[in-house]
LODRENZA-439870 format. One record per residue (C-alpha): residue number from 1; residue in one letter; chain; x, y, z. Coordinates in Angstrom, 3 decimals. Layout:
BEGIN
    k  r  c      east     north        up
  NUM  A  A         X         Y         Z
...
end
This chain:
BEGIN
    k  r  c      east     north        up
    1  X  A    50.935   148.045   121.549
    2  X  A    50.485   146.194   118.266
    3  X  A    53.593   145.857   115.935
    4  X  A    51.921   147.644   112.864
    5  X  A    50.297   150.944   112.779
    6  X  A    47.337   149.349   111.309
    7  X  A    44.258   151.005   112.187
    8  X  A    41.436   148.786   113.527
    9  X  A    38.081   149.054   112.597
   10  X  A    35.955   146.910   115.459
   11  X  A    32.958   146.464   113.464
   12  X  A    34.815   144.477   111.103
   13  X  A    34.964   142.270   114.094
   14  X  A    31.585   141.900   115.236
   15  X  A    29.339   138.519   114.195
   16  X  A    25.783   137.457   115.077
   17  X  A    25.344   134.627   118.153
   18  X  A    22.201   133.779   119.844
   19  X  A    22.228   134.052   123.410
   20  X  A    21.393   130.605   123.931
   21  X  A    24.859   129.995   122.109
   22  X  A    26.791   131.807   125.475
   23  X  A    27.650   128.349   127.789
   24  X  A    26.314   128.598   131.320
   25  X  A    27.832   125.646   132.535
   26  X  A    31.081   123.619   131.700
   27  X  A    31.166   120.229   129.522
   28  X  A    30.538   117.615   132.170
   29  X  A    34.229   116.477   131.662
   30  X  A    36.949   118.947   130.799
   31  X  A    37.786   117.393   128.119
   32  X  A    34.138   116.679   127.036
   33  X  A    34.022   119.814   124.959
   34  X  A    34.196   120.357   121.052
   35  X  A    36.766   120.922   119.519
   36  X  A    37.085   122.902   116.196
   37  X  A    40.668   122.167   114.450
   38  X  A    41.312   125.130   111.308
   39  X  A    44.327   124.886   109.364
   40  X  A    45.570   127.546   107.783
   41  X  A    48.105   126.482   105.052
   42  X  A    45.115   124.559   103.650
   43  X  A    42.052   126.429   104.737
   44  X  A    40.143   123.621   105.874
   45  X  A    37.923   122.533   108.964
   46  X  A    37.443   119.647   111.285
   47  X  A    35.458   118.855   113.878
   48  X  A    37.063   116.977   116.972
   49  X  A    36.553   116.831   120.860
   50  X  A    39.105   118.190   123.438
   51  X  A    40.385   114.717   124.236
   52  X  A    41.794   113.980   120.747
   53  X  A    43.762   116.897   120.809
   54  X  A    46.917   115.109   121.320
   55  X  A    46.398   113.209   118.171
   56  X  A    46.346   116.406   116.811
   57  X  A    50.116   117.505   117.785
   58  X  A    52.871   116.230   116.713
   59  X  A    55.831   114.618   119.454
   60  X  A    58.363   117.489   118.590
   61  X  A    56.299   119.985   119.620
   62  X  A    55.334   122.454   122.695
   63  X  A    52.893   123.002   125.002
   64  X  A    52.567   126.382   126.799
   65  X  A    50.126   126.590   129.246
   66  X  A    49.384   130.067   131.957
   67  X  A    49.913   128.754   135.374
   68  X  A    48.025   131.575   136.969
   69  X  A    45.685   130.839   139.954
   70  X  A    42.030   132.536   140.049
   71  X  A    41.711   134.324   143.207
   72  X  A    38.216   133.740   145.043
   73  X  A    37.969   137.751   143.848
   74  X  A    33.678   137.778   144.061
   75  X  A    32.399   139.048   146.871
   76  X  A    28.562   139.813   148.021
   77  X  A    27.083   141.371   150.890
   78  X  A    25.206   144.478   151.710
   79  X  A    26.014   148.371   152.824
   80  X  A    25.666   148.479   156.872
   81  X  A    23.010   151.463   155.799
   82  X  A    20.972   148.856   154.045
   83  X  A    20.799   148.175   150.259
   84  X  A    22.639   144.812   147.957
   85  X  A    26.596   145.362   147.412
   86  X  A    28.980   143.132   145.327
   87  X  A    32.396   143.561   144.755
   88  X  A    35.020   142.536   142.465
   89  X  A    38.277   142.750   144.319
   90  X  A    41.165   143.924   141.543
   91  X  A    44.364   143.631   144.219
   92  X  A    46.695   145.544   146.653
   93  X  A    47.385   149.123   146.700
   94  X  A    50.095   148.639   148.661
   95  X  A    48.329   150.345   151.623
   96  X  A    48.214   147.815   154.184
   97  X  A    44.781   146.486   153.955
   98  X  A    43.320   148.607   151.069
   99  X  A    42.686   146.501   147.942
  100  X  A    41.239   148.215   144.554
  101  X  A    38.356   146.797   143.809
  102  X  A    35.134   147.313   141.146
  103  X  A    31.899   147.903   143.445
  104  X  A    28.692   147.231   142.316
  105  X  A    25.787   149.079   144.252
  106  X  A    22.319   150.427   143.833
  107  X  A    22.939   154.115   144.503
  108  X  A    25.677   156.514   143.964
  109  X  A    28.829   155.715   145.392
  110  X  A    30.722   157.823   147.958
  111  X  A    34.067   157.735   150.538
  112  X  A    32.592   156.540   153.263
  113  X  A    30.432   153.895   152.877
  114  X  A    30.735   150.723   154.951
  115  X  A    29.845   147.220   153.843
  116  X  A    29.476   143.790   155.508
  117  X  A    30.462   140.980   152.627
  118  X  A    30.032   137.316   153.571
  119  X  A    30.210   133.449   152.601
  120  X  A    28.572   131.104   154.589
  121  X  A    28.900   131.750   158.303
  122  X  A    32.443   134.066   157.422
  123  X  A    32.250   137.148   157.587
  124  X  A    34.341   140.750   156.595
  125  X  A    33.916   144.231   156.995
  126  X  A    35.085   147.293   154.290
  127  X  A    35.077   150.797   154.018
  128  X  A    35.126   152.735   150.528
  129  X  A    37.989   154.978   151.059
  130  X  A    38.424   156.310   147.829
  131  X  A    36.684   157.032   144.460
  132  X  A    38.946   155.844   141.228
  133  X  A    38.881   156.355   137.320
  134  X  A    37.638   154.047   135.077
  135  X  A    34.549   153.037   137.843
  136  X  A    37.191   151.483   140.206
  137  X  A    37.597   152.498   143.947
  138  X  A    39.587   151.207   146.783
  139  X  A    37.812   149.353   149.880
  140  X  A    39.672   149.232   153.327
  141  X  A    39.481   145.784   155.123
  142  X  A    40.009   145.084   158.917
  143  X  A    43.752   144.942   159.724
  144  X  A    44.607   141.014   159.023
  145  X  A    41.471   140.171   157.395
  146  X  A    41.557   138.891   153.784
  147  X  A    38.837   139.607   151.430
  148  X  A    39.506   136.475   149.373
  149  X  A    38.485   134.374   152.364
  150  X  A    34.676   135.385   151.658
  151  X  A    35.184   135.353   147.919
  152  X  A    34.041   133.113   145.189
  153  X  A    34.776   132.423   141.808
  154  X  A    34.610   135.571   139.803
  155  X  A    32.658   134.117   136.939
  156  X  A    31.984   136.435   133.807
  157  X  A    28.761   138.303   133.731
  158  X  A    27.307   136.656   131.157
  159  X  A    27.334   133.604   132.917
  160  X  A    24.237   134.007   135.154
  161  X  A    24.012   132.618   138.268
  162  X  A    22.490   134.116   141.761
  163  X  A    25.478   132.866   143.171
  164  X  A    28.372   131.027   142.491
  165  X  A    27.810   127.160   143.042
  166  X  A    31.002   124.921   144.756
  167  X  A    31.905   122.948   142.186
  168  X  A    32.443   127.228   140.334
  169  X  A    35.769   126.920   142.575
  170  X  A    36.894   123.595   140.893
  171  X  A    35.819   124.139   137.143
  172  X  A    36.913   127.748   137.201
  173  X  A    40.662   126.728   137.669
  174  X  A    42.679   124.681   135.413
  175  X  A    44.366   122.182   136.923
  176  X  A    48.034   122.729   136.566
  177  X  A    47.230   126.637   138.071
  178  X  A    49.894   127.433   140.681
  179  X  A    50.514   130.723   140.957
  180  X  A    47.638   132.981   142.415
  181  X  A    46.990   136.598   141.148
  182  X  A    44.179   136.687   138.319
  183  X  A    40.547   137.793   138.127
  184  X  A    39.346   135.650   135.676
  185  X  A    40.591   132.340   134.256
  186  X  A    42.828   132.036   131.377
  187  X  A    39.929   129.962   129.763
  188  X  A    41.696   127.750   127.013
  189  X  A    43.518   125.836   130.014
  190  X  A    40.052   124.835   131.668
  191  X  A    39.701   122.581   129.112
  192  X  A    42.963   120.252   129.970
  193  X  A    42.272   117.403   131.940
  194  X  A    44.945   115.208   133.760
  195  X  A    43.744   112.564   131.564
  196  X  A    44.293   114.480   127.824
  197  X  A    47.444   115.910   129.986
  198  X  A    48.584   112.383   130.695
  199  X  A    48.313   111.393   126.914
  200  X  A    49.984   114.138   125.642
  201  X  A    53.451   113.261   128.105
  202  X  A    52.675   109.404   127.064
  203  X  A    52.883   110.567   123.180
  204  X  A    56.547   112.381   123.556
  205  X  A    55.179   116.615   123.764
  206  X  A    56.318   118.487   126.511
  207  X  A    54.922   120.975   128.275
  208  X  A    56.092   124.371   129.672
  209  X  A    54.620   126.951   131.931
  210  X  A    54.354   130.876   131.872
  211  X  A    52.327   133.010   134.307
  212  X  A    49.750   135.607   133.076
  213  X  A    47.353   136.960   136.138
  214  X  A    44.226   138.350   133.983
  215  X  A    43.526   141.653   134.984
  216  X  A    40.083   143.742   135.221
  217  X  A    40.407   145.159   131.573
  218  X  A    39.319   141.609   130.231
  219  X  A    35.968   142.598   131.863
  220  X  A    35.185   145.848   129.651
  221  X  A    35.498   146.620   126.222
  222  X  A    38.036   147.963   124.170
  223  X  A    38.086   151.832   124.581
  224  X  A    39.034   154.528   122.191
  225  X  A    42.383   155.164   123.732
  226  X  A    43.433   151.519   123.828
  227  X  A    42.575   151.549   120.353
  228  X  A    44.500   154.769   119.996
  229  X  A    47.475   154.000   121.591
  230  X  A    47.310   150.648   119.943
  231  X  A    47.928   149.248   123.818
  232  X  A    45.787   147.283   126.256
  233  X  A    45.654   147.317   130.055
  234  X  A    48.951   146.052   131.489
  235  X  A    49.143   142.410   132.773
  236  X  A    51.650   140.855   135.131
  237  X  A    53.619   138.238   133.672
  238  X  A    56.412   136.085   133.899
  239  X  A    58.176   133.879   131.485
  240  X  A    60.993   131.921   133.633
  241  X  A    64.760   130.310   132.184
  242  X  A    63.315   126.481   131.670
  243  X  A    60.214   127.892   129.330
  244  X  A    62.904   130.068   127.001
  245  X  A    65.099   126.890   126.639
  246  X  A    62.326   124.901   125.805
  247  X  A    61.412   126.777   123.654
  248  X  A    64.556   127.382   122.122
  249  X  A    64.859   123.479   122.074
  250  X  A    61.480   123.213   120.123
  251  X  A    62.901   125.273   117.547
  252  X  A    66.277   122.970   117.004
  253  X  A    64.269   119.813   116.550
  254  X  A    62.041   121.249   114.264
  255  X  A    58.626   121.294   116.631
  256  X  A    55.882   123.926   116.838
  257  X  A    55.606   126.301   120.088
  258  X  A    51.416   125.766   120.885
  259  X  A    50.126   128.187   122.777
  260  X  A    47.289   127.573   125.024
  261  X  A    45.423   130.643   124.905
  262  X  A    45.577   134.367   124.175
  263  X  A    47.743   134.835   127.541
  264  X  A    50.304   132.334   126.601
  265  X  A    50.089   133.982   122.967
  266  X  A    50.780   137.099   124.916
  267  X  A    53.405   136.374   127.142
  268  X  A    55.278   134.527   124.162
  269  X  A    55.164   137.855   121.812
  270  X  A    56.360   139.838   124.775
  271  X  A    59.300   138.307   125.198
  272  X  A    60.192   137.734   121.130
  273  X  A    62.949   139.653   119.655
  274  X  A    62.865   140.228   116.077
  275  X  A    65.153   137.588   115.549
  276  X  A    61.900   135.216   116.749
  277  X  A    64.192   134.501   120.104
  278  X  A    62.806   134.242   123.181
  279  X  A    64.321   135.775   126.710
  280  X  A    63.467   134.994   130.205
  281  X  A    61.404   138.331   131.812
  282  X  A    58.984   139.482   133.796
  283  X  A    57.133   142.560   134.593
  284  X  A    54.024   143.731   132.870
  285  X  A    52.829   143.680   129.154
  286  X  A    50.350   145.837   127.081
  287  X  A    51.487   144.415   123.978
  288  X  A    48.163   144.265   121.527
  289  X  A    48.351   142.306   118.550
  290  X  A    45.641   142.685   115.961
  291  X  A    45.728   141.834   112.125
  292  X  A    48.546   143.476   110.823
  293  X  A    50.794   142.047   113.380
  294  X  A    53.352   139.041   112.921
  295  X  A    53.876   136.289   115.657
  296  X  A    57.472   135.502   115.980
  297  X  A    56.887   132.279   118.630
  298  X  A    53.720   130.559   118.205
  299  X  A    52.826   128.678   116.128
  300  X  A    49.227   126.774   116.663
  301  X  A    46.947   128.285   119.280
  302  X  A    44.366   126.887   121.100
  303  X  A    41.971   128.813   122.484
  304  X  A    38.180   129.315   123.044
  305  X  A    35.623   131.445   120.859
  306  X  A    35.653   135.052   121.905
  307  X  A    33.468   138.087   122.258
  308  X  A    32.954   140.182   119.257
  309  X  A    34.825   143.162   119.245
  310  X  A    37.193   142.006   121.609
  311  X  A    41.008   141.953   121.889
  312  X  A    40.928   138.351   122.098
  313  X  A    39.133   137.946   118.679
  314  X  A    41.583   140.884   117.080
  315  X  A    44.348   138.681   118.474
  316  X  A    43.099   134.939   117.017
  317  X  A    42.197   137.016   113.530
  318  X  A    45.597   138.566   113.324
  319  X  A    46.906   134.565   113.798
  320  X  A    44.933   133.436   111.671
  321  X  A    42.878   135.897   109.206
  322  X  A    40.035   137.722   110.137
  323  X  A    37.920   135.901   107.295
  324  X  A    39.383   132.673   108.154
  325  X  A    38.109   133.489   111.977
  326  X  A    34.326   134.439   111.167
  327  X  A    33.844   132.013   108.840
  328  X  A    35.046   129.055   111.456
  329  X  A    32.888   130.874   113.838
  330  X  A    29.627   130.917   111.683
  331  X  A    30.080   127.164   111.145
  332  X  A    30.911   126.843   115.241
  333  X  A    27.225   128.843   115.605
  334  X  A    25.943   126.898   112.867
  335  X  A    26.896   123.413   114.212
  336  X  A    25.549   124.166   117.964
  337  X  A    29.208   124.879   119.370
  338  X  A    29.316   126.460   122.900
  339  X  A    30.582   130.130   123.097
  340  X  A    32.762   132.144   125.538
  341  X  A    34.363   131.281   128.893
  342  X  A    32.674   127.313   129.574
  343  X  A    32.238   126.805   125.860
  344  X  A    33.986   124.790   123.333
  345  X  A    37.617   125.198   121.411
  346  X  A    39.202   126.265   118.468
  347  X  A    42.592   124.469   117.548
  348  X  A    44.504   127.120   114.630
  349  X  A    47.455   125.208   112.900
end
């Protein structure tokens, strides 16, 4: 939940992009893409690419990047009665071969219905077994046979594509992801090369690791409870013993903790005490931070532009002003900057 009982008003949030604005395809090189540094102590903007960003950081400080792996979550196929069926598989129930899943069909959905899903010459075969809230329902798979094997990159929806191409897999990964368990990327990391990785070692920062596996809720909107309750959908996370004493170490020699993305920004908060220290944990977050709300780890983010009215945005304009925010994105719009999940970066100091 946020910190404040500050009510949030999403139209304050909203902003005007063209659609030709939305990136369909990544920068040819990771670190190819723009890169818009704001500063907030003096309210200024500069315009930069991805690879000088550590010439933008300073030796003492901290890098915090979300291992988490995509899964190959996409999958397409057809009902055995006849018709087009794609699924987005959400994870386990528990029940031996029964995952959750969001199914995506021409006609009404009911327990019963059996699908054939494929990738190349592979193929699997599910059941819907049971009808869910919130549009989700649960598919039963053959005894031993993995739905991820015929699944592709689960690429947003507003990235339109038939199908997802090979090279999807690659660019839809960052490349120090490790630990599998998310249904979308953590999108700020896709930008980090080994290359702009390598240069930031070479120039003294160090770099630490925490573990957010994205969850279907960054697929839909922010709902009237959420907004309610002031909480969002609850995320697995963990932040392990070397990350808290590196960050803790940060702190003594006078660095900045950089968070690479609103999951790092997350995980960081959710393991803050008031006293701005920071515990190993793991478990599951809902924390929502909107203006209103302090941040008692980072201290720069870096991060990609985000859909209006999202959590996301409410998070970067609670870091950083939601003025400050719009007007950085109008300019971003205005100077031909790439939006959303293969688009270009913000860098908030």
């Amino acid at each position: 939940m946020t910190r404040s009982g500050h009510e949030i008003d999403l139209d304050a949030y909203d902003y005007p992009l063209p659609s030709e604005a939305i990136a369909q395809e990544p920068a040819a090189e990771r670190d190819g893409a723009r890169l818009l540094a704001l500063d907030r102590a003096a309210d200024t903007r500069a315009h930069h690419h991805v690879r000088d960003l550590p010439s933008l950081l300073d030796p003492a400080d901290l890098l915090v990047v979300n291992a988490t792996r995509v899964l190959p979550a996409r999958l397409r196929g057809e009902k055995t009665t006849g018709g087009s069926a794609e699924a987005l598989i959400l994870g386990e129930t528990g029940e031996p071969g029964v995952y959750r899943a969001l199914l995506k069909t021409g006609k009404r959905q009911r327990v019963g219905l059996k699908f054939r899903f494929h990738r190349d010459d592979d193929t699997v075969d599910a059941e819907l077994v049971r009808l869910g809230d919130d549009g989700e329902v649960e598919l039963a798979f053959a005894e031993g046979a993995s739905p991820y094997r015929v699944g592709e990159a689960p690429l947003p929806p507003y990235i339109r594509r038939p199908a997802s191409r090979r090279e999807d897999t690659e660019r839809y990964q960052t490349v120090f992801a490790r630990e599998p368990g998310s249904v979308a990327a953590p999108t700020a990391g896709l930008h980090f090369s080994e290359r702009v990785l390598a240069d930031i070692a070479r120039r003294g920062i160090e770099r630490a690791e925490v573990v957010l596996h994205v969850g279907a809720g960054t697929f839909r909107p922010i709902g009237p409870e959420a907004l309610r309750e002031k909480k969002l959908h609850a995320e697995r996370f963990e932040l392990p013993p070397e990350t808290a004493d590196a960050i803790r170490a940060t702190r003594e020699r006078g660095g900045r903790v950089v968070a690479v993305g609103t999951t790092a920004a997350r995980v960081l908060e959710s393991c803050a005490d008031t006293d701005r220290v920071v515990a190993p944990r793991r478990g599951e977050t809902e924390l929502f931070l909107a203006p209103g709300d302090a941040f008692r780890v980072v201290d720069a983010l870096f991060t990609n532009f985000h859909l209006p009215r999202s959590s996301l945005l409410l998070l970067v304009a609670a870091f950083a002003g939601r003025e400050r925010v719009l007007d950085a994105y109008a300019e971003a719009v205005a100077r031909g900057y790439r939006f959303y999940s293969y688009g270009d970066a913000m860098l908030i100091r």
